[in-house]
C-alpha positions in Angstrom: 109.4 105.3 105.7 112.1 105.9 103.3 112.8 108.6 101.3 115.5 109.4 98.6 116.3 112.8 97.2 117.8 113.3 94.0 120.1 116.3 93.3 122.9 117.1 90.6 121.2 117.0 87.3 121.4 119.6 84.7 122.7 120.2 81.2 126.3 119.5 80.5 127.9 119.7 76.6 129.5 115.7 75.4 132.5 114.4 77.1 131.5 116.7 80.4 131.1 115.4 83.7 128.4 115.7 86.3 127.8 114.3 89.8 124.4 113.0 91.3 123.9 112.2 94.3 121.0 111.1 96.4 120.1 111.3 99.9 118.3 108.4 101.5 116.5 108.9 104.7 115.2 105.6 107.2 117.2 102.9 108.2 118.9 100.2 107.3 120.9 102.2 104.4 124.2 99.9 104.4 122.3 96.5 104.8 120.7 97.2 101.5 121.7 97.1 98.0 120.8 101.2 96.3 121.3 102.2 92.2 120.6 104.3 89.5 118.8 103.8 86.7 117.5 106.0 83.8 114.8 106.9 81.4 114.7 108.6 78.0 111.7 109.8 76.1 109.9 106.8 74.8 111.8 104.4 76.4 111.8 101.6 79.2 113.5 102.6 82.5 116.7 100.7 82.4 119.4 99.7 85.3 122.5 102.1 84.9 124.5 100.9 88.1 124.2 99.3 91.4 126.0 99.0 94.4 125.4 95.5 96.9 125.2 96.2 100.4 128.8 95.1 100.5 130.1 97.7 98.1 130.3 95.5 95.1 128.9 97.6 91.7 127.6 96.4 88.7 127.3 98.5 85.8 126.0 98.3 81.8 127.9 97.7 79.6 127.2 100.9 78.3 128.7 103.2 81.2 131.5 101.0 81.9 134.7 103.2 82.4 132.9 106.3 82.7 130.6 105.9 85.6 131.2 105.6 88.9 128.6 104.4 91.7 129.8 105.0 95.2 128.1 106.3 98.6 129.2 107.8 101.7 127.4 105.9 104.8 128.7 108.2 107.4 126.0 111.0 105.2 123.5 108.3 104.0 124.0 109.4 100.7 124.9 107.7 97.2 126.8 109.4 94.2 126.8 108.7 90.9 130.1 110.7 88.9 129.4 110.5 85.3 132.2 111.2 83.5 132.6 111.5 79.3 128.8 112.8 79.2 127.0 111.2 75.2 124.1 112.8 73.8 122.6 109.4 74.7 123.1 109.5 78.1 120.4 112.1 78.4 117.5 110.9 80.4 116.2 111.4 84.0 118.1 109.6 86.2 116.1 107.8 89.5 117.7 106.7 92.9 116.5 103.3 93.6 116.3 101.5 97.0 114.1 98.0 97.3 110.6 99.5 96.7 111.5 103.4 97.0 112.0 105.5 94.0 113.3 109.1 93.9 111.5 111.4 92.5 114.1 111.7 89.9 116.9 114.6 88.2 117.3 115.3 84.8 120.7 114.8 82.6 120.9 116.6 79.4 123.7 116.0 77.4 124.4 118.7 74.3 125.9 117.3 71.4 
């Protein structure tokens, strides 16, 4: 059984920062590849990074150079710092692992 737990959401004015992080319990956390994705009102969930079990991150294009995706194996935990906060990053962000979900933290961004 796995289970992640999202923490560090909140509400943060534009071109703030906030960290998420989210703690994965069950094995097998470095063989595998973990993300984050998002979803606003009204729209589809959508990929906002990932990290392969080698350490290799993808982002969209629309985070690029203000996200980054990292995790701390030693604490079975992945981070997401967002940096340069847009009204249109607001969503709630999900942890993702295979087939697990988080149960999700919410990012409001003030313009």
């Amino acid at each position: 059984q796995v289970q992640l737990v999202e923490s560090g959401g909140g509400l943060v004015q534009a071109g703030g920062s906030l960290r998420l992080s989210c703690a994965a319990s069950g094995s097998m956390f470095s063989g595998t590849a973990m993300g984050w994705y998002r979803q606003a009102p009204g729209k589809e969930r959508e990929l906002v990074a990932r990290i392969s079990s080698g350490g290799n991150a993808y982002y969209v294009d629309s985070v690029k150079g203000r996200f980054t995706i990292f995790r701390d194996l030693a604490k079975n935990t992945l981070y997401l710092q967002m940096n340069s906060l847009k009204p249109e990053d607001t969503a709630m962000y999900y942890c993702w692992r295979g087939t697990y979900w988080g149960q999700g933290t919410q990012v409001t961004v003030s313009s």
